[in-house]
C-alpha positions in Angstrom: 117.9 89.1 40.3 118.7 86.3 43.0 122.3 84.9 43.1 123.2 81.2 43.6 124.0 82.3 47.1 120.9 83.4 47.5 119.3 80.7 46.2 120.8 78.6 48.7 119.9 80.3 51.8 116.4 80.3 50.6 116.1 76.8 50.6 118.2 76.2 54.0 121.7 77.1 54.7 123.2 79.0 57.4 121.9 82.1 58.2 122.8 85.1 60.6 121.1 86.8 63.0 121.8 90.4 64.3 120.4 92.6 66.8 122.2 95.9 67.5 121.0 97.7 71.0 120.4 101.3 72.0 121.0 101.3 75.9 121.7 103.1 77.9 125.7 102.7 79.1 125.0 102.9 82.6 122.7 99.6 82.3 125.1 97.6 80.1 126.5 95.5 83.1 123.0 94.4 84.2 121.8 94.0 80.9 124.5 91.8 79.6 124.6 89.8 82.6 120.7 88.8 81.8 121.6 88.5 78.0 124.0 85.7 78.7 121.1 83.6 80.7 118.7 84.3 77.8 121.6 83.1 75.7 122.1 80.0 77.4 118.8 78.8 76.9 119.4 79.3 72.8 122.7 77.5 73.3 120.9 74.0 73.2 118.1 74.5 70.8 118.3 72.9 67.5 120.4 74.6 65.0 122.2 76.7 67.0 126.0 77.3 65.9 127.5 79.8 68.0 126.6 83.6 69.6 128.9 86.5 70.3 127.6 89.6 72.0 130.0 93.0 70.9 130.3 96.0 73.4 130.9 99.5 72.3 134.2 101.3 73.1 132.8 104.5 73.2 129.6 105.2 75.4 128.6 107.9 72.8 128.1 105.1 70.6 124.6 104.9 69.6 124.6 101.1 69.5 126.3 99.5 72.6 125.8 96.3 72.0 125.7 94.7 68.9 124.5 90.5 69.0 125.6 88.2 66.5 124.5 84.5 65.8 124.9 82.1 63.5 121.9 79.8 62.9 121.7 76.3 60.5 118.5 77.7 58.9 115.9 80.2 59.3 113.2 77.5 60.2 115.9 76.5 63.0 116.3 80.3 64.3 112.5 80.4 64.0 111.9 77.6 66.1 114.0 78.6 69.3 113.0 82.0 69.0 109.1 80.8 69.6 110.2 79.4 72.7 107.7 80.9 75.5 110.1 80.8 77.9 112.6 82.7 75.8 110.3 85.4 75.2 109.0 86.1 78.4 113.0 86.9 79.1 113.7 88.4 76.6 110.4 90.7 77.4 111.3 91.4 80.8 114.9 92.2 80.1 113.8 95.2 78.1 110.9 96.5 81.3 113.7 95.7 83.4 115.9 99.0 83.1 115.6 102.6 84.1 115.8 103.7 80.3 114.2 101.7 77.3 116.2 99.5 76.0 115.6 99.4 71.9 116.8 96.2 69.9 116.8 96.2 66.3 116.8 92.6 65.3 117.4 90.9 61.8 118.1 87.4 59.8 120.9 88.2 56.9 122.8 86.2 54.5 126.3 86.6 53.7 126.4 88.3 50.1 130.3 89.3 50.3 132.8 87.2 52.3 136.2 88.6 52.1 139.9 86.9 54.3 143.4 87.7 54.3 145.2 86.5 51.4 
């Protein structure tokens, strides 16, 4: 069973895009530094709303760094992700450190919204 929302990011809307990292937190400095350059080429592709990058509080964390972006549609997200450029980065960034660096990446749509009354 689909729900209206559903229905509606299939055929366009917004969409979200996550990618949580295991690193290790020695390497977060370096790592994030680089992130923000890869980021800034994303910044002026089509479609592209906004990006926030989250940092653990606790190294014992298993994810230190969670990624969050907001996309105008999946084919937009898609389309700047293909970017050669963009993937060569990316693709160094992770050969780059002293431990492997493992991102878990996804596209989701909002199912629950909830705000302060």
């Amino acid at each position: 069973m689909t729900t209206d929302s559903q229905q509606d990011n299939a055929s366009g809307s917004s969409v979200t895009f996550i990618n949580v990292f295991e690193i290790d937190a020695a390497e977060l400095d370096e790592f994030v530094a680089k992130w923000e350059q890869r980021a800034r080429l994303m910044r002026d592709k089509p479609g592209f709303i906004d990006s926030r990058m989250h940092r653990a509080r606790s190294a014992d964390s298993r994810f230190q760094l969670v990624n969050v972006s907001h996309w105008e549609s999946q084919e937009a997200w898609e389309a700047a992700t293909a970017d050669p450029d963009f993937s060569r980065r990316t693709q160094d960034a992770r050969e780059q450190t002293k431990q492997p660096v493992t991102p878990n990446p996804g596209v989701y749509d909002v199912v629950v919204e909830l705000a302060a009354p």
